[in-house]
C-alpha positions as CSV (number, residue, x, y, z in Angstrom):
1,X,0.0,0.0,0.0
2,X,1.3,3.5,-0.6
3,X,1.2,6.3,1.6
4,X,1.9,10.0,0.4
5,X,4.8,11.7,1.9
6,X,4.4,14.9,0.1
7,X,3.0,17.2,2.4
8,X,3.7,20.0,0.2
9,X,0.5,19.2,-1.5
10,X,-1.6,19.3,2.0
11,X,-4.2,22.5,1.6
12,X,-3.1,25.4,4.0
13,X,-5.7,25.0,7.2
14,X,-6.7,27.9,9.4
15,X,-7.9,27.1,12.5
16,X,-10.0,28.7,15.2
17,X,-10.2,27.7,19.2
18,X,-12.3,29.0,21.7
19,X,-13.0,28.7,25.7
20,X,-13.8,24.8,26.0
21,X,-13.9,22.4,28.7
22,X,-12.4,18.8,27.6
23,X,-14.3,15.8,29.0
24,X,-12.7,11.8,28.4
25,X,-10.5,9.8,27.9
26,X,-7.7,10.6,24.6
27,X,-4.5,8.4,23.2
28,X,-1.7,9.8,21.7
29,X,0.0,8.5,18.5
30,X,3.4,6.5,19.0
31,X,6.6,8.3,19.0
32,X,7.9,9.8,16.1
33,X,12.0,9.4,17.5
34,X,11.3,5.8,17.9
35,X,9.5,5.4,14.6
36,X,12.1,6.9,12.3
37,X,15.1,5.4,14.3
38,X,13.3,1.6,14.0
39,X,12.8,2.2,10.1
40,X,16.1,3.4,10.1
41,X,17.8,0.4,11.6
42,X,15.4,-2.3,10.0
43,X,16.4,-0.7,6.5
44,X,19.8,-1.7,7.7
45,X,19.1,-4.9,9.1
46,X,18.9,-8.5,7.3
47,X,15.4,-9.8,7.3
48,X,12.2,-9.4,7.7
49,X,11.3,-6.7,10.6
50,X,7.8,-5.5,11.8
51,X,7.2,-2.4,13.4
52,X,3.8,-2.2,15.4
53,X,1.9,1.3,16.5
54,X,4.3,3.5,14.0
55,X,3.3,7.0,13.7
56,X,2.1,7.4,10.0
57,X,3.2,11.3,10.2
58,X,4.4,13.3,7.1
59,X,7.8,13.2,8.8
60,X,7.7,8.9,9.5
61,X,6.4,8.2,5.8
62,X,9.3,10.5,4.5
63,X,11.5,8.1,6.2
64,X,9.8,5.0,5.0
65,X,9.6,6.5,1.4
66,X,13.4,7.0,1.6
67,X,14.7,3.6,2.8
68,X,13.8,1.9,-0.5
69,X,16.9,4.0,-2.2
70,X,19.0,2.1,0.2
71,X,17.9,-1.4,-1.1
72,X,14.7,-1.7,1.4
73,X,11.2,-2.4,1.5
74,X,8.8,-1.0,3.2
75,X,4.9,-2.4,3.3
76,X,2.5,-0.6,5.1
77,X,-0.4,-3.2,5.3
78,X,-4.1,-2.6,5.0
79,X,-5.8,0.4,5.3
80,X,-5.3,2.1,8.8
81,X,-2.6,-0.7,9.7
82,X,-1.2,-0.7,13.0
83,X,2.1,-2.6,11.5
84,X,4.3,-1.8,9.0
85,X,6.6,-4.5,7.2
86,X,10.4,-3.6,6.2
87,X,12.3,-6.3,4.5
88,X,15.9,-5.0,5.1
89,X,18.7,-4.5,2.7
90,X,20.7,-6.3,5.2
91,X,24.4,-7.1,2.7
92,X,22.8,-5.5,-0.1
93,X,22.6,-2.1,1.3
94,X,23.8,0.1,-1.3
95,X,24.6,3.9,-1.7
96,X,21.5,5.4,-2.3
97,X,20.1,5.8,-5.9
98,X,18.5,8.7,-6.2
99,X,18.4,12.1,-4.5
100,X,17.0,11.6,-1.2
101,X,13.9,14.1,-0.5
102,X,13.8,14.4,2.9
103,X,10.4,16.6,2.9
104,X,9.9,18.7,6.1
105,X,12.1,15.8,8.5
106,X,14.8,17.4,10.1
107,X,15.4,13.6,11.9
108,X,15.3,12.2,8.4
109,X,18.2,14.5,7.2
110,X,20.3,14.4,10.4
111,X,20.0,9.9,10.7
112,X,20.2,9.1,7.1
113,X,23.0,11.2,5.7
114,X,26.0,9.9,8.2
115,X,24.2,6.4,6.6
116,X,25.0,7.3,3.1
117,X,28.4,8.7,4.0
118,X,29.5,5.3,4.8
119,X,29.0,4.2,1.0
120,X,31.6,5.1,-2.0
121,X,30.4,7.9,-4.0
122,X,28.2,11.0,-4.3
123,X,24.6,11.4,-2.2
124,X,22.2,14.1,-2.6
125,X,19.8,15.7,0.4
126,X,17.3,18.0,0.0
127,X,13.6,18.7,1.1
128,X,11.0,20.7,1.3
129,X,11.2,24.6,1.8
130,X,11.6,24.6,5.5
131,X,14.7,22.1,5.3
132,X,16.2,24.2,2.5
133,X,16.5,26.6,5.5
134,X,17.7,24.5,8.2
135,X,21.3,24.5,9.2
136,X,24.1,21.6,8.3
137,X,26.8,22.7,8.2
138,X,27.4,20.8,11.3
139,X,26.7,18.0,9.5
140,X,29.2,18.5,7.1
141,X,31.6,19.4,9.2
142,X,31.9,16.0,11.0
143,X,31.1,14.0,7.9
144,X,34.7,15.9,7.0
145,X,36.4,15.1,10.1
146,X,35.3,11.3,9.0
147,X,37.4,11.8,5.8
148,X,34.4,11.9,3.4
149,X,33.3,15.1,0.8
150,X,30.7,17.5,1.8
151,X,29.9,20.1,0.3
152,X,26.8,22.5,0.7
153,X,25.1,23.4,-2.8
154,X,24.3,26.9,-2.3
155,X,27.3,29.5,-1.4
156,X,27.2,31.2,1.8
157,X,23.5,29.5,2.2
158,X,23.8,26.9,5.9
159,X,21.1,24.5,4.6
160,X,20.7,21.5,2.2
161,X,21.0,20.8,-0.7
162,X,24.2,18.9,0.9
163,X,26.0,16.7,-0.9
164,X,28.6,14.1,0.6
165,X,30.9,11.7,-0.8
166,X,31.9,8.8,0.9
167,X,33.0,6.3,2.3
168,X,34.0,8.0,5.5
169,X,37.3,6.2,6.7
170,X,38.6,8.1,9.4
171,X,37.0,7.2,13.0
172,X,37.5,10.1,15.2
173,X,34.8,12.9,15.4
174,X,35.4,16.4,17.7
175,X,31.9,18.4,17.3
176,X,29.8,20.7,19.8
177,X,26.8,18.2,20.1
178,X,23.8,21.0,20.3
179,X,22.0,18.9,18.0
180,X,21.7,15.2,18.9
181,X,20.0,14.0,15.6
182,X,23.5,14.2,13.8
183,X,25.3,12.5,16.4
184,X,22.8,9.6,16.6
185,X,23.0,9.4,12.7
186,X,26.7,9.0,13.4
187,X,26.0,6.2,15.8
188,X,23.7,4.5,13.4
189,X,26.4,4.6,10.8
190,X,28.8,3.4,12.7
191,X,27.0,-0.1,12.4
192,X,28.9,0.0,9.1
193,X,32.2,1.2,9.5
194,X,35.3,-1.3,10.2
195,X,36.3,-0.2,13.2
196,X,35.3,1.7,16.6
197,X,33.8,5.2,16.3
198,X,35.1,7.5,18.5
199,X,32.9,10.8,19.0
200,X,33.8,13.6,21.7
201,X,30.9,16.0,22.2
202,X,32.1,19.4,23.8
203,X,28.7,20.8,24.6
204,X,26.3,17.6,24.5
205,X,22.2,18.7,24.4
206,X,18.9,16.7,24.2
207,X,21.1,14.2,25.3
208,X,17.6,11.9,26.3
209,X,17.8,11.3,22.6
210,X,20.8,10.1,22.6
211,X,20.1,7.8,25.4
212,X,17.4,6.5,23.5
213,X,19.6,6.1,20.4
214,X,21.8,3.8,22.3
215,X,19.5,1.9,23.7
216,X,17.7,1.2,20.4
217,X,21.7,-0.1,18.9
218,X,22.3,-2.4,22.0
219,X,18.9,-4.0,22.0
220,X,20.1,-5.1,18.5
221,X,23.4,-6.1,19.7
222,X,25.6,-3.8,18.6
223,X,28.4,-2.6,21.4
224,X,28.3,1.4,22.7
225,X,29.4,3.2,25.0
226,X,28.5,6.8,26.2
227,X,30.1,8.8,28.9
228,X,28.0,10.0,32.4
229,X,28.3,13.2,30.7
230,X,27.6,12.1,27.2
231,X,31.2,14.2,25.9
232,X,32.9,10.4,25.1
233,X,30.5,8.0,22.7
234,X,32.0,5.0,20.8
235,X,30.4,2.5,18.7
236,X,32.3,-0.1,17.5
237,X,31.3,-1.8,13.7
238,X,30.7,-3.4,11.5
239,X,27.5,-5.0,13.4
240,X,25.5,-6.6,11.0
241,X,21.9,-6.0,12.7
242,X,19.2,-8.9,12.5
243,X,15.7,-8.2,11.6
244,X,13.6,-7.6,14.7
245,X,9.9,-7.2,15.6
246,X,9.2,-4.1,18.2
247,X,6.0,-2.0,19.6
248,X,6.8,1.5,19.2
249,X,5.6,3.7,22.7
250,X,3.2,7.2,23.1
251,X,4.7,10.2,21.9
252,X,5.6,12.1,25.0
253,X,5.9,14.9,23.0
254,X,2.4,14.3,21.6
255,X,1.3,14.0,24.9
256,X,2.4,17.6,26.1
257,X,-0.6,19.2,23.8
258,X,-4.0,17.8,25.7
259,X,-2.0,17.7,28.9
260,X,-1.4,21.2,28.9
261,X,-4.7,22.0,27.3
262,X,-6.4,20.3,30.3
263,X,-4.8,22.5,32.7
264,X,-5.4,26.0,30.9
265,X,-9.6,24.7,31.0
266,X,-11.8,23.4,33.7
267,X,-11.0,19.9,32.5
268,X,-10.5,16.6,33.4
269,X,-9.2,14.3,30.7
270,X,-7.1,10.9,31.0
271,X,-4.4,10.1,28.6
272,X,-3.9,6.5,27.6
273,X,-0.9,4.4,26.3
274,X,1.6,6.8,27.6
275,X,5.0,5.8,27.9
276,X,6.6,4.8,31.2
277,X,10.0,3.3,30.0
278,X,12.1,6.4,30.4
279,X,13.2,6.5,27.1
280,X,11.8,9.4,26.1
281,X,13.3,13.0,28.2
282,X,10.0,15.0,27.8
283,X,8.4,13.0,30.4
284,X,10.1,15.7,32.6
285,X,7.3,18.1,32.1
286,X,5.1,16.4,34.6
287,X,7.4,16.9,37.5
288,X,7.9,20.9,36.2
289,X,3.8,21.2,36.0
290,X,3.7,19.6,39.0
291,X,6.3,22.1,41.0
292,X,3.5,25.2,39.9
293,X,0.4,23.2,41.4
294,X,-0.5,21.0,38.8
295,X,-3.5,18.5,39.7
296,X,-1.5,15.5,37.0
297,X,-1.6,11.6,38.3
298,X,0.3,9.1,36.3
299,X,-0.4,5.8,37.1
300,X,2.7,4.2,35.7
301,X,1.3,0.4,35.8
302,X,-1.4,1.2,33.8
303,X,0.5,3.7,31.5
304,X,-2.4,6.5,32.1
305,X,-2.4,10.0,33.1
306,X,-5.2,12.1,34.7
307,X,-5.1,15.6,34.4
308,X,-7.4,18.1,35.8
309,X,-7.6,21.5,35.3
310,X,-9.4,24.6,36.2
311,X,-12.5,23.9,38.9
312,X,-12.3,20.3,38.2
313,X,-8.1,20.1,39.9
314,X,-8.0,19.3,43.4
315,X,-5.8,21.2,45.4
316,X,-3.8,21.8,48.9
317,X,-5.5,23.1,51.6
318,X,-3.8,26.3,51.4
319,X,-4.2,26.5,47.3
320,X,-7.0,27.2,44.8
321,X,-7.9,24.6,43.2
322,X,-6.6,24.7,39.4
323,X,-4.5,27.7,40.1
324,X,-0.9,27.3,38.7
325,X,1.5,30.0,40.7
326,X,5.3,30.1,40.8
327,X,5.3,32.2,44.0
328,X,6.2,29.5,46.5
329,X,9.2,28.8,44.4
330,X,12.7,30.2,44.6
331,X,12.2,34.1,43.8
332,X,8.7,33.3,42.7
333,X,10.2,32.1,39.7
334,X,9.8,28.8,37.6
335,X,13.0,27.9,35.6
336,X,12.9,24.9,33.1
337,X,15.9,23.8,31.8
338,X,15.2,22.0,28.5
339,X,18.5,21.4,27.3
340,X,17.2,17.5,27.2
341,X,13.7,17.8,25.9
342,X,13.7,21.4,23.9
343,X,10.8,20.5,21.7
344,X,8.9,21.0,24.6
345,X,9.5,24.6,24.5
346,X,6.5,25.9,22.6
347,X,4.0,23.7,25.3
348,X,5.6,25.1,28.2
349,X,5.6,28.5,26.9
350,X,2.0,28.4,26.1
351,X,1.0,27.0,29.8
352,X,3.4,29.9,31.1
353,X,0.8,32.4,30.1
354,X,-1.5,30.4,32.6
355,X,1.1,30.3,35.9
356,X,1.2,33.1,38.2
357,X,4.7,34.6,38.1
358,X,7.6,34.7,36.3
359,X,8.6,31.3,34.2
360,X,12.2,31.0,32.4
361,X,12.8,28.3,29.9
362,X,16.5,28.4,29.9
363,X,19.3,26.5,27.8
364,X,16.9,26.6,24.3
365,X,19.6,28.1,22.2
366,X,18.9,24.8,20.1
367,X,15.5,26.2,19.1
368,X,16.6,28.9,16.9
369,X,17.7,25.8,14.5
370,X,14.3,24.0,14.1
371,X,11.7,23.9,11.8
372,X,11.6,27.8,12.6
373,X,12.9,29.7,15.3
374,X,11.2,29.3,18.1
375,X,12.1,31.6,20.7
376,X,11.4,34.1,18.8
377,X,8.5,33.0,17.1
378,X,7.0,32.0,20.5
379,X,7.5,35.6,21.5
380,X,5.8,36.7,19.0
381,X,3.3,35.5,18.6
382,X,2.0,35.4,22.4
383,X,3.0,39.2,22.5
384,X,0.3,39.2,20.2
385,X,-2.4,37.6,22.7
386,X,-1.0,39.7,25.5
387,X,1.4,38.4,27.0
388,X,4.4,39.8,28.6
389,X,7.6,37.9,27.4
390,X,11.1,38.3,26.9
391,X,14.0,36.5,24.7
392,X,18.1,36.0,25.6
393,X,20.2,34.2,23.3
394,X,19.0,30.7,24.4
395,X,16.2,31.5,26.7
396,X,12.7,32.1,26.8
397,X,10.7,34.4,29.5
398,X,7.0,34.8,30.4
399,X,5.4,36.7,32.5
400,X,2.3,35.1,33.3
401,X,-0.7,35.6,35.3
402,X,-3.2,32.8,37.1
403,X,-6.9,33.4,35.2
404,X,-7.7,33.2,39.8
405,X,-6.4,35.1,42.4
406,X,-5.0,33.7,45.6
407,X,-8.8,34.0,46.8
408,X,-10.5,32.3,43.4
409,X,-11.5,35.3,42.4
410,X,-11.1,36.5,39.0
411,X,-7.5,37.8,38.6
412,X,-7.6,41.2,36.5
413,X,-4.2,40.9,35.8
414,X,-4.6,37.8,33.5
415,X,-4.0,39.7,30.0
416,X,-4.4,36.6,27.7
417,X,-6.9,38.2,24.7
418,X,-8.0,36.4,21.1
419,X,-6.3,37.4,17.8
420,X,-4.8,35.5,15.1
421,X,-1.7,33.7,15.0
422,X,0.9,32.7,12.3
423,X,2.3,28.6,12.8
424,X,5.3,29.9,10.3
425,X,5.0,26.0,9.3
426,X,5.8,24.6,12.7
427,X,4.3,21.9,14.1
428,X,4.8,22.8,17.6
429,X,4.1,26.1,17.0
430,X,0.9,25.4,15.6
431,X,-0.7,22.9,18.1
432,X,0.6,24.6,21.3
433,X,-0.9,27.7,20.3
434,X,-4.3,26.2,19.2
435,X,-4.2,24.9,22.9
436,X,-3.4,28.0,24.3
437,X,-7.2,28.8,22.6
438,X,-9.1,26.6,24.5
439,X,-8.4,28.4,27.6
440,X,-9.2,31.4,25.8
441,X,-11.6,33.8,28.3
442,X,-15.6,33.6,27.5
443,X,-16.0,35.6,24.3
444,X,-12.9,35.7,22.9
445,X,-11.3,33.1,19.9
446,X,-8.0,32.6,19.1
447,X,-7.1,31.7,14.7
448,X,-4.2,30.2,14.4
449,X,-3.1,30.1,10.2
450,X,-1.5,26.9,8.6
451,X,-1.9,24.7,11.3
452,X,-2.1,21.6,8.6
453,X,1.4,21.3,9.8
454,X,0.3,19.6,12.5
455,X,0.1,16.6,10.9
456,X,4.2,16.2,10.7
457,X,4.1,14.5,14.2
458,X,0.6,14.6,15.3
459,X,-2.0,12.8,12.3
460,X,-5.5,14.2,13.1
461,X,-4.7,16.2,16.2
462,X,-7.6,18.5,15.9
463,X,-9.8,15.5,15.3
464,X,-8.9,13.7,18.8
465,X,-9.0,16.5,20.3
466,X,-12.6,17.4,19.3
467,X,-13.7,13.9,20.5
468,X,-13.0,15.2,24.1
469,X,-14.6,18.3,24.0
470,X,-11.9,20.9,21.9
471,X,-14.2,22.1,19.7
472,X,-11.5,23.4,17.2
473,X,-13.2,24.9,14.0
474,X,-11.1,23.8,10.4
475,X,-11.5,26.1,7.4
């Protein structure tokens, strides 16, 4: 069965939120960095491997769509399949034989280059217009340092077209780290290479991903090694990687968007299927919702989590129930450090606006260089609604207000107003800001433009999220 990766031709979607209260029980799609790394490594892999609960997102089929140029197979089943089939190259792996169109997958372009470094002669990656503007020169620079040819197509432009020629014969790699999809492509590629791959990181971030990344290569049985501090990784090849049959887990970052949705609105929702296994760093944001007041439960045996928001949140005897406030915190301040999960940025920026106080979302540098920049957009765009905010270098501050006052009263200092956002093509963007909507105050509606992008990570979001209660309108 085919399934369209071309999300170019996907019509531009406005949509528009408005005050709602979200009722039920929702389940999140499986994880997008476990999807593309397991269609990865069964493209590699000799035999037969099934992957169960994929995420069929325009960023996972652009991966499966570009494993066949490396000698694989991809079948996707039925209709609405829960499994998808890849008969791996295995031996036959081969440079790949076209020009690999990476679409709007940053993951894609960071995993699967390394891979096609390792093979003699000249590979081509490109994608759609987002990913002609995201940096790689990073990339290039350490597929260099592994003696192989790279080479960005347009001068004094850092972003694909990139072309590399391999094989890369050198096994020592000095880079800064910021970005861990690169360095887990190197990992992967390593599989290949006759000999141990050394990599020294010198400022290591979303290393959770990493984590994960290794933990997906040993399972198969290949040997790595990665520093406390994740500055020392080695991976030593060739490992020739046997077909396997795995479930792929939630989407924690998936699961951020009715979680924090639920606590801007007088909700109560439960989330099913959520991962437990610690793979996955954004799992971190329950503990930093919790530390402001939030009412979240997460019954790890039964991979749920209750949320309740607004009226419907219980409370300490000396709190108002559903009131989010920094103030018993240092300073009255609440600092997230996302250097490990810093997609979750635009989530915990639009759940700021709802806290009482001052909230910092430090070490985010890293978001400048994703599908848009997101500091600033973030800024932006909630200065818009009004909201107080400020941006550093790589850090994010809001300065929000509780919709109650420390009496339940109604807080006249909550300044969140309706208006119409941009998405600027960013998934994230685009799906925490259409939750920020819902907790919109009685009257007002929030539009947020080109939120079609949602479907890069999240397939049907507005759809699942209507079934509880949402109420999102799609034109």
């Amino acid at each position: 069965m085919h399934a369209s990766a071309d999300c170019d031709r996907i019509a531009q979607m406005n949509v528009t939120a408005k005050r709602a209260i979200l009722q039920g029980k929702i389940r999140v799609p499986g994880s997008k960095s476990h999807t593309i790394r397991a269609v990865l490594l069964a493209s590699l892999a000799d035999g037969t491997s099934h992957i169960s609960n994929p995420l069929p997102s325009a960023d996972c089929l652009s991966a499966a769509h570009a494993v066949p140029l490396l000698g694989a197979a991809v079948d996707f089943g039925e209709a609405d399949s829960s499994v998808w089939t890849v008969q791996g190259a295995g031996r036959d792996v081969h440079l790949p034989d076209d020009v690999v169109n990476v679409g709007d997958s940053g993951s894609l372009l960071y995993f699967m280059s390394p891979i096609a470094a390792t093979f003699p002669g000249w590979s081509i990656f490109t994608g759609d217009e987002s990913i002609r503007n995201r940096p790689v020169e990073h990339v290039a620079d350490a597929l260099r340092q592994l003696g192989c040819e790279a080479y960005i197509s347009r001068p004094g432009k850092n972003a694909p077209p990139l072309l590399i020629r391999g094989p890369a014969a050198n096994y020592n790699v000095v880079t800064d780290g910021q970005l861990s999809q690169y360095v887990s492509g190197m990992m992967m590629a390593a599989t290949r290479m006759d000999g141990t791959l050394e990599i020294e990181l010198t400022d290591p971030k979303e290393t959770p991903y990493l984590t994960m990344t290794r933990l997906w290569l040993e399972s198969l049985g290949v040997r790595v090694s990665v520093s406390p501090d994740f500055k020392h990784i080695t991976v030593t090849g060739p490992a020739l990687i046997q077909a396997f049959d795995r479930t792929i887990p939630s989407d924690w970052e998936a699961v951020a968007f009715p979680l924090i949705a639920a606590l801007m609105t007088d909700s109560e929702i439960t989330i099913e299927n959520v991962d437990g296994s610690g793979s996955q760093g954004d799992d971190a944001i329950i503990q930093v919702l919790q530390s402001v007041g939030a009412d979240i439960s997460w019954d790890r045996m039964a991979g749920s989590l209750t949320v309740r928001g607004g009226r419907r949140a219980h409370a300490a005897s000396d709190a108002v129930p559903g009131r989010l406030s920094a103030q018993k915190l240092p300073a009255g301040e609440l600092h997230v450090n996302l250097a490990g999960f810093p997609d979750a940025i635009c989530a915990v920026a639009a759940v700021a606006c709802f806290i009482e106080g001052t909230t910092i979302i430090e070490d985010v540098g890293v978001c400048r260089k994703k599908e848009t920049d997101r500091i600033k957009v973030m800024k932006e765009e909630l200065e818009q609604l009004g909201i107080n905010t400020e941006e550093g270098p790589d850090c994010l501050v809001i300065h929000g207000h509780s919709p109650l006052t420390v009496t339940g009263e109604k807080n006249s200092l909550f300044s969140l107003h309706g208006g119409v956002v941009e998405s600027y093509g960013d998934h994230r963007v685009a799906m925490s800001l259409s939750c920020l909507g819902l907790g919109m105050p009685d009257g007002e509606t929030l539009t947020v433009n080109g939120a079609e992008c949602c479907s890069v990570s999240f397939p049907g979001f507005f759809d699942v999220m209507n079934r509880i209660g949402a109420g999102f309108t799609m034109l």
